[in-house]
C-alpha positions in Angstrom: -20.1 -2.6 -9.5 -19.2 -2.9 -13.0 -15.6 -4.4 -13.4 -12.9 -2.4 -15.8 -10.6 -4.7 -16.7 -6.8 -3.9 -16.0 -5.2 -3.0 -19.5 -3.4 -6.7 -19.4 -7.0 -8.0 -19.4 -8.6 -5.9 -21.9 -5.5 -6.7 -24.6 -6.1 -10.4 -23.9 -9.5 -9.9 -24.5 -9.6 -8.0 -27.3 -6.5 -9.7 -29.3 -9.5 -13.4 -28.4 -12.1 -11.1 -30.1 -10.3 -10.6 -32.9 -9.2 -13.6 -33.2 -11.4 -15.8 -36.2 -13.4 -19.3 -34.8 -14.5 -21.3 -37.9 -17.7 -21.6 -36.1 -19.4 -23.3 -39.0 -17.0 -26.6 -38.5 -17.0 -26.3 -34.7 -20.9 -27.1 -35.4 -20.2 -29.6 -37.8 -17.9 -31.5 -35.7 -20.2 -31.5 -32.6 -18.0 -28.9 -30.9 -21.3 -26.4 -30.3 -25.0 -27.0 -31.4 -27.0 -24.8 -34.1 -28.9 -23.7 -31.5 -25.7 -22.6 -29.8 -24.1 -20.8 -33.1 -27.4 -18.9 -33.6 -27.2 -17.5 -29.9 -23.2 -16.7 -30.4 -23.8 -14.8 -33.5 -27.1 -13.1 -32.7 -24.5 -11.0 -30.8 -21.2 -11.6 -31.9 -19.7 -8.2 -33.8 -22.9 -6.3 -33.0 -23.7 -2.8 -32.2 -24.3 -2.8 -27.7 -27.3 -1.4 -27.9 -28.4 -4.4 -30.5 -26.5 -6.3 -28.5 -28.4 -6.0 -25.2 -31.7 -5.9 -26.5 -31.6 -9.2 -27.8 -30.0 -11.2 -24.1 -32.8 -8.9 -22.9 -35.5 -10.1 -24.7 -34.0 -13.8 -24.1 -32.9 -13.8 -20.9 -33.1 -17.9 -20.7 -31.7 -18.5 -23.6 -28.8 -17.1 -22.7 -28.8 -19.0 -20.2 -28.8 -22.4 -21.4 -26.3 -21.3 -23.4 -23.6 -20.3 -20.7 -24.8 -22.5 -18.2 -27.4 -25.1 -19.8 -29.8 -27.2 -17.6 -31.1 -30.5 -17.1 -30.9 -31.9 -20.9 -29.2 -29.1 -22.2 -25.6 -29.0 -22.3 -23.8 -25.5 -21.8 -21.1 -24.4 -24.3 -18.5 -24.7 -21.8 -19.8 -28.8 -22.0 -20.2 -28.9 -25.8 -16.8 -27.2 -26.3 -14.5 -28.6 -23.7 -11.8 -29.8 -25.9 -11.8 -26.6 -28.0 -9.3 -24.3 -26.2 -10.3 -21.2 -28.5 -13.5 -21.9 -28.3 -13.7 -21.8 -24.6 -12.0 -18.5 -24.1 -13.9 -16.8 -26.8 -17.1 -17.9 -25.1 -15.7 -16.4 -21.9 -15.1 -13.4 -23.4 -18.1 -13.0 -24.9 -20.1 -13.5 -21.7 -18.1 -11.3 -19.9 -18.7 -8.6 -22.0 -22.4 -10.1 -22.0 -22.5 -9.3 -18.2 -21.1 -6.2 -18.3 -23.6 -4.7 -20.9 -26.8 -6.7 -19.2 -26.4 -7.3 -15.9 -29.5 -8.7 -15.3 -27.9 -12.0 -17.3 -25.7 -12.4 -13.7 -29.4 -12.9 -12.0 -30.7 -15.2 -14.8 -28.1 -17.7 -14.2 -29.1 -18.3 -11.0 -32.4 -20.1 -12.6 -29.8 -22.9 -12.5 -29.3 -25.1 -9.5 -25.7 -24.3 -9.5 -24.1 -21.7 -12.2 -20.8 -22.1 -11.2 -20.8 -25.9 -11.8 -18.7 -25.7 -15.2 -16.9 -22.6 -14.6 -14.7 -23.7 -11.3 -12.9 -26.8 -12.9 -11.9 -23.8 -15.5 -10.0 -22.1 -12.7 -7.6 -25.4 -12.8 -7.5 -26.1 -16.5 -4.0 -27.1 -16.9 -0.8 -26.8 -15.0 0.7 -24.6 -17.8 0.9 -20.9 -16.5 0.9 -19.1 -19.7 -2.4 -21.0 -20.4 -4.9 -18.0 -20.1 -8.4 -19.5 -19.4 -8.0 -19.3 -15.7 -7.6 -15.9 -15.9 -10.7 -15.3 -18.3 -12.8 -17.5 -16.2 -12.1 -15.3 -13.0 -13.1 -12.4 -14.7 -16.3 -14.5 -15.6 -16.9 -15.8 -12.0 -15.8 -12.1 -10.3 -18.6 -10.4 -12.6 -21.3 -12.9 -12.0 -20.3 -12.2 -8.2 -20.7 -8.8 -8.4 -23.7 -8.3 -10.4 -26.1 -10.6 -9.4 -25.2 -9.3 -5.6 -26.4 -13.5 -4.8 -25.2 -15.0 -1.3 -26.5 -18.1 -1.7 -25.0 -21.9 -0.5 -23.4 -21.9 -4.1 -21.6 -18.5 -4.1 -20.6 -19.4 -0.4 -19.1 -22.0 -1.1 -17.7 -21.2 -4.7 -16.4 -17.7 -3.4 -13.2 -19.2 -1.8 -12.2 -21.4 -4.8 -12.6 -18.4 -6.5 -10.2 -16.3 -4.0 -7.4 -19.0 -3.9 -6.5 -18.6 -7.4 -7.0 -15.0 -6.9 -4.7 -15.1 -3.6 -2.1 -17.2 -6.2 -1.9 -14.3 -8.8 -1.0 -12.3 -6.0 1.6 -14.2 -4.3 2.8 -16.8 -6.9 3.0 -14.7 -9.9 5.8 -12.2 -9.0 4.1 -10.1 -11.8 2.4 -7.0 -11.7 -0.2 -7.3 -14.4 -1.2 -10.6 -12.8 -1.5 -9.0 -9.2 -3.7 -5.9 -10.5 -6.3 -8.2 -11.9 -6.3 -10.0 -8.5 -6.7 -7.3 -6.5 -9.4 -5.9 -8.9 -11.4 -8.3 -8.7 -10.7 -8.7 -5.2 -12.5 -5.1 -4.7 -15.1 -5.5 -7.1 -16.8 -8.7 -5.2 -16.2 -7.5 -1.5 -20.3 -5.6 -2.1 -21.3 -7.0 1.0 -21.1 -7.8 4.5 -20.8 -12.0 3.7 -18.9 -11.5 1.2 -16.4 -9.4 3.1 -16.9 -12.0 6.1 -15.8 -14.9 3.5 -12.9 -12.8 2.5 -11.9 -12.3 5.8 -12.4 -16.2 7.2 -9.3 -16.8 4.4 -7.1 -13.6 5.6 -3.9 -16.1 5.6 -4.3 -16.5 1.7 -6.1 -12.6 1.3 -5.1 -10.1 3.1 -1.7 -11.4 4.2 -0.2 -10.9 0.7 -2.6 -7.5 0.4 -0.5 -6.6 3.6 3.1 -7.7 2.4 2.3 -5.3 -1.0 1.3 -2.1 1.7 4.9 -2.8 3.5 6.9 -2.5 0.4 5.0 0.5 -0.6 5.9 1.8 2.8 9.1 0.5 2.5 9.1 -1.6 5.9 10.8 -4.8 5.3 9.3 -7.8 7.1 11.8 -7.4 10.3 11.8 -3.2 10.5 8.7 -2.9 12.4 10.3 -2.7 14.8 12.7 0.7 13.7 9.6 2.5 13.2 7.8 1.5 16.8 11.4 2.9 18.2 11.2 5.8 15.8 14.5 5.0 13.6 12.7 4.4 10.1 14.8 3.6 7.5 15.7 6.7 5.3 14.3 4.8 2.2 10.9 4.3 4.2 10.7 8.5 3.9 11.3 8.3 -0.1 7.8 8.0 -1.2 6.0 4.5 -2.1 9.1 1.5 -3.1 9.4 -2.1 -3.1 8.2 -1.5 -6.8 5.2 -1.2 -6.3 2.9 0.5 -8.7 0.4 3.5 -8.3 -2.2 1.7 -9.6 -1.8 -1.5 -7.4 -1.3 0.4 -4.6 -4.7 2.1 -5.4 -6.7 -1.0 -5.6 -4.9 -2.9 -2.3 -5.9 0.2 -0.3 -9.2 0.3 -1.6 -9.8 -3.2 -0.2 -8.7 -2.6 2.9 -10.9 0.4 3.1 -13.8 -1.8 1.9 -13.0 -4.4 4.7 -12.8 -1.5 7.7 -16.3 -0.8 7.6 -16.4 -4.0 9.5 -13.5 -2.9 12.0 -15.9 -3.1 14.7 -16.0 -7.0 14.1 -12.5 -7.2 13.0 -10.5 -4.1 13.9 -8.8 -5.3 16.9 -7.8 -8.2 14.4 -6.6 -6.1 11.7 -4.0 -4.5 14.3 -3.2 -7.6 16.1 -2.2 -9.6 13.5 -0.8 -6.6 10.7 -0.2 -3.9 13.2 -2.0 -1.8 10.7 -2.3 1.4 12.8 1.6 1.5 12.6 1.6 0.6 8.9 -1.1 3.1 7.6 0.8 6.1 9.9 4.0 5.0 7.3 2.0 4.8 4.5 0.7 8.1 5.3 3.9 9.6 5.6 4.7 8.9 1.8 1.3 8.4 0.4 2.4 9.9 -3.1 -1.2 11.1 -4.4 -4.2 12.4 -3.2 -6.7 9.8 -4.2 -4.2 7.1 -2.1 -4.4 9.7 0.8 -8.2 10.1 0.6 -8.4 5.8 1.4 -5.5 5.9 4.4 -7.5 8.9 6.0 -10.9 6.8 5.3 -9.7 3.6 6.5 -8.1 5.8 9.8 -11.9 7.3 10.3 -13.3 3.6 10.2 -11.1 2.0 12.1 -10.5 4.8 14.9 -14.5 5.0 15.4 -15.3 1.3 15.2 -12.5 0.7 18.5 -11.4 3.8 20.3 -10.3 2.3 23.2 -8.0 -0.2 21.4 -7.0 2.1 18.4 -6.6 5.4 19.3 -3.8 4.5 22.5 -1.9 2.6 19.2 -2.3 5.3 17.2 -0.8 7.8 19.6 2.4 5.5 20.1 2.4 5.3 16.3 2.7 9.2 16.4 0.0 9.6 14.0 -0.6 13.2 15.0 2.4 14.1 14.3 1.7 13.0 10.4 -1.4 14.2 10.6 0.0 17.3 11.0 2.6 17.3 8.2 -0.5 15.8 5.8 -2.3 19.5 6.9 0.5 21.4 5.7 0.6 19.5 2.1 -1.7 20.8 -1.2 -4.9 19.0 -0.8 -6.7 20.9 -3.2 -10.5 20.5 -2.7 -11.0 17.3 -2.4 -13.6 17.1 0.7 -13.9 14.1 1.5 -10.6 14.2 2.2 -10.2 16.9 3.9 -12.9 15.9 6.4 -11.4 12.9 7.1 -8.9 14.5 8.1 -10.1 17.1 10.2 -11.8 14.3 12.1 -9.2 11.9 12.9 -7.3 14.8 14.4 -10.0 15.9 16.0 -10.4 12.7 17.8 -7.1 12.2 18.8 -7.0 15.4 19.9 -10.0 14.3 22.4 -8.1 11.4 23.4 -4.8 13.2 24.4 -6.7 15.6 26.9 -8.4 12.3 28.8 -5.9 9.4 28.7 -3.7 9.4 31.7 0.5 8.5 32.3 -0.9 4.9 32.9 -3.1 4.5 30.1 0.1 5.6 27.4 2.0 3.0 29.2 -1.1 0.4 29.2 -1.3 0.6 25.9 2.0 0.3 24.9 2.5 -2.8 26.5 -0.5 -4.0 24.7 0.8 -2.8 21.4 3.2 -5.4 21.5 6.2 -3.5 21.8 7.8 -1.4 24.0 10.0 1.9 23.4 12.0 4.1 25.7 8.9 6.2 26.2 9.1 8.5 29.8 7.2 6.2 32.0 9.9 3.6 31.9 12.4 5.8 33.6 10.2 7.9 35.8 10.7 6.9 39.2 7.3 9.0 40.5 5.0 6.9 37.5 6.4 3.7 39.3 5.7 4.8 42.4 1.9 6.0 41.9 1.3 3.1 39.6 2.6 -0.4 40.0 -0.1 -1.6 42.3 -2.4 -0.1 39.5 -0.2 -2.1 37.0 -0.5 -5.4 38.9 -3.9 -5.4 39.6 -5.6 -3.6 36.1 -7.9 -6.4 34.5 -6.8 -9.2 36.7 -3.2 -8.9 35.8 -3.5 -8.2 32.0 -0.8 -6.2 31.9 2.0 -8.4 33.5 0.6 -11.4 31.1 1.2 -9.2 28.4 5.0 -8.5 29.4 5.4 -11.7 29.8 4.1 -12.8 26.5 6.5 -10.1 25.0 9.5 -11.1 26.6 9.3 -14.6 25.5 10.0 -13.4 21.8 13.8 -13.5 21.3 13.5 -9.7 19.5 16.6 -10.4 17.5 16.2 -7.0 15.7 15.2 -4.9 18.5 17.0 -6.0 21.6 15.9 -3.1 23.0 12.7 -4.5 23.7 13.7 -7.4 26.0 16.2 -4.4 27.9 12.6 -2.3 28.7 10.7 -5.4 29.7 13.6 -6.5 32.1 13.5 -2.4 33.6 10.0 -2.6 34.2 10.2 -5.8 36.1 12.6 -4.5 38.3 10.9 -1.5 39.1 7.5 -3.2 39.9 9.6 -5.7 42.2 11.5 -3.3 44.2 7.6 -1.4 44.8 5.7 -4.5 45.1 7.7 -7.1 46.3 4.8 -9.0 47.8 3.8 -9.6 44.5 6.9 -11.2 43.3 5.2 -14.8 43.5 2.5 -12.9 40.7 5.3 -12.9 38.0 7.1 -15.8 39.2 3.8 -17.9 38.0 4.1 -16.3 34.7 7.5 -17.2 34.3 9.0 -14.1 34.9 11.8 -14.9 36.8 13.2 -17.9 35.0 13.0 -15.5 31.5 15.1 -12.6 33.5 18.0 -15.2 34.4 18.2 -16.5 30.6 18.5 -13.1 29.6 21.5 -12.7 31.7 23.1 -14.5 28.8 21.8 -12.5 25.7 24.2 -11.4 23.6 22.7 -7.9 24.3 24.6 -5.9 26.6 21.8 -3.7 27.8 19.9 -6.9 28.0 22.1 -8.4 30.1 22.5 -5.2 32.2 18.9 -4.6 32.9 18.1 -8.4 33.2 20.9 -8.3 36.1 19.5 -5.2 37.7 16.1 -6.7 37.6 17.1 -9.9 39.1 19.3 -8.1 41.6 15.8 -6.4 43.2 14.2 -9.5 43.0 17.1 -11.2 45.1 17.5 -8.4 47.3 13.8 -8.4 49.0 14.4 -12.9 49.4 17.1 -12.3 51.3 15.2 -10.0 53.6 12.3 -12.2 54.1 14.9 -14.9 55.2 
């Protein structure tokens, strides 16, 4: 994948181009050999066809030159102390790379091409100094053409990322986070690759997943809102947060790239960024079709690769309901699209004729979150179902409502209020199995939420505690 630079990038690249080295003196102070100068300006300011014909035909010259070997210094060696030297060398390989890739493969002659290029990614602590930057690009493109997985791209690829990862976190600016995410996509071409980016998700995807929520306009504590259905107005505006088209683009394209291994990491993806949730909002206002056409691919990935996870979250999420209003939009004829579509519907649609009142309400509590859905006030589901409940996967389900009511949900009491009903109702219909809970502590979390500042907490925690109490004093 060839890598077009973000228009920040290509104006720093071209104003370096244009900018005149006295290469003659650099040669005659040591800075670069003659052999070096004749290799620069074989195809400095030359035509690219004249241009690739001569790395071609010189394939390891080239590569002593960027990279050297044993005996032979590199340029980056030579011309360490010469600033402008250095990043017009690094632009002049990058456009090198980009017109022959086979150069990317040639380096690898080497025992380690990277060697000189990584201390570049720490050149100095001054952030308007630019060679970090220009060596990324180097290090992205050499990535990304020469395809290589080797020990040295293994373990150069997440030296690589965390300046990347700071770009996109650090920088607070836009042109800086484009070229991160950029180059981002460009070297996820494989299933390592995309393994590596995932081992570092705290420094990658994390951030990726903070820029989708302010597109979305979810702030950090309103995922909540939209499990309940109360989305801010503001979420239902189209993309915010200031977040750019472009950006946007290139975030969801990664995310796409990493969902074609959702059956490794899917359930991971939605565990740790509820991303079900966040990509039914993001559909919602999803201002273009070419950002619809990668939320309805990543859906189709995702849904397949865990149906039995994703598709009961995607229901709660209400993504047919979206779906639905996406149908009804102009989608012109984009296909792809348009297929996607059709089949993430259509499999939804399969799943709502088979799941059962217990299975909407299993996996809601496995969401995470629980909303005033029917089941929680229907006397006849507890009835028919909280032996079920108990006993489904060796508890699972009571573990999980215990997990969930240990959070203090300070922005959506109405959580803890739901947990607290539940536990009641499974008490007063299986009181035998009130030593179950207790274990899990259960109990002891109802009677501290007898003192929530939550009315309907404290209510329902009361109630709750009042069945419990109720069947003790008829054992005694």
């Amino acid at each position: 994948m060839s890598l077009e630079p973000s228009p920040y990038l290509a104006q720093l690249q071209s104003n370096i181009r244009q900018r005149p080295i006295p290469w003659d003196g650099a040669a005659r102070a040591g800075t670069i050999t003659e052999d070096q100068l004749a290799k620069i300006r074989a195809v400095d300011k030359v035509r690219t066809e004249q241009r690739k014909q001569i790395v071609e035909s010189d394939l390891d010259g080239y590569r002593r030159l960027f990279v050297g070997e044993e005996g032979t210094p590199s340029v980056i060696e030579t011309a360490s102390k010469r600033s402008d030297v250095i990043k017009y060398v690094l632009v002049l390989l990058s456009d090198l790379l980009q017109v022959v890739p086979s150069l990317a493969g040639a380096l690898f002659k080497n025992a380690d091409p990277y060697k000189h290029f990584l201390p570049l990614l720490t050149h100095s602590d001054n952030s308007e100094d630019r060679i970090p930057l220009l060596t990324s690009s180097v290090l992205t493109l050499i990535m990304a053409q020469s395809k290589d997985q080797s020990k040295f791209t293994q373990d150069s690829f997440p030296l690589l990322i965390s300046y990347l990862c700071k770009l996109v976190e650090e920088s607070g600016d836009p042109s800086m986070q484009h070229i991160a995410v950029m180059e981002f996509s460009t070297m996820l071409h494989s299933k390592k690759m995309k393994q590596l980016f995932w081992k570092q998700r705290g420094e990658t995807v994390a951030p990726l997943v903070d820029i989708l929520r302010k597109a979305a306009g979810i702030s950090n504590d309103s995922s909540a809102s939209l499990w309940s259905g109360n989305a801010s107005s503001r979420a239902n505006e189209g993309i915010s947060g200031g977040v750019g088209l472009q950006l946007l683009y290139h975030v969801l394209l990664i995310m796409w790239q990493l969902s074609f291994e959702a059956v490794d990491i899917g359930d991971e993806m939605n565990d740790e960024y509820d991303i079900i949730l966040l990509y039914t909002q993001l559909l919602k206002v999803s201002p273009k079709m070419k950002t619809t056409r990668l939320i309805l691919a990543t859906f189709t990935n995702l849904l397949d690769a865990k149906p039995a996870t994703l598709l009961p979250t995607a229901m709660l999420a209400r993504l047919p309901a979206v779906l639905q209003n996406v149908s009804g939009r102009n989608l012109g004829d984009d296909v792809d699209l348009q297929e996607d579509l059709e089949h993430v519907k259509e499999t939804l649609e399969e799943y709502r004729k088979t799941k059962t009142t217990f299975d909407e309400y299993a996996a809601e509590v496995q969401s995470g979150h629980l909303r005033w859905s029917p089941p929680h006030k229907h006397q006849t589901f507890w009835t028919e179902n909280a032996h079920k409940i108990l006993d489904h996967e060796h508890g699972q389900i009571p573990r999980k409502l215990a997990e969930i009511m240990k959070k203090p949900w300070d922005n959506d009491k109405a959580v803890l209020a739901i947990a607290c009903n539940d536990i009641g109702c499974l008490v007063k219909e299986v009181p035998e199995k009130r030593g179950q809970l207790e274990k899990l502590g259960i109990k002891l979390r109802i009677m501290e939420l007898m003192q929530d500042s939550d009315e309907t907490v404290r209510w329902e925690s009361l109630r709750a505690l009042g069945s419990w109490l109720k069947y003790s004093f008829e054992e005694q």
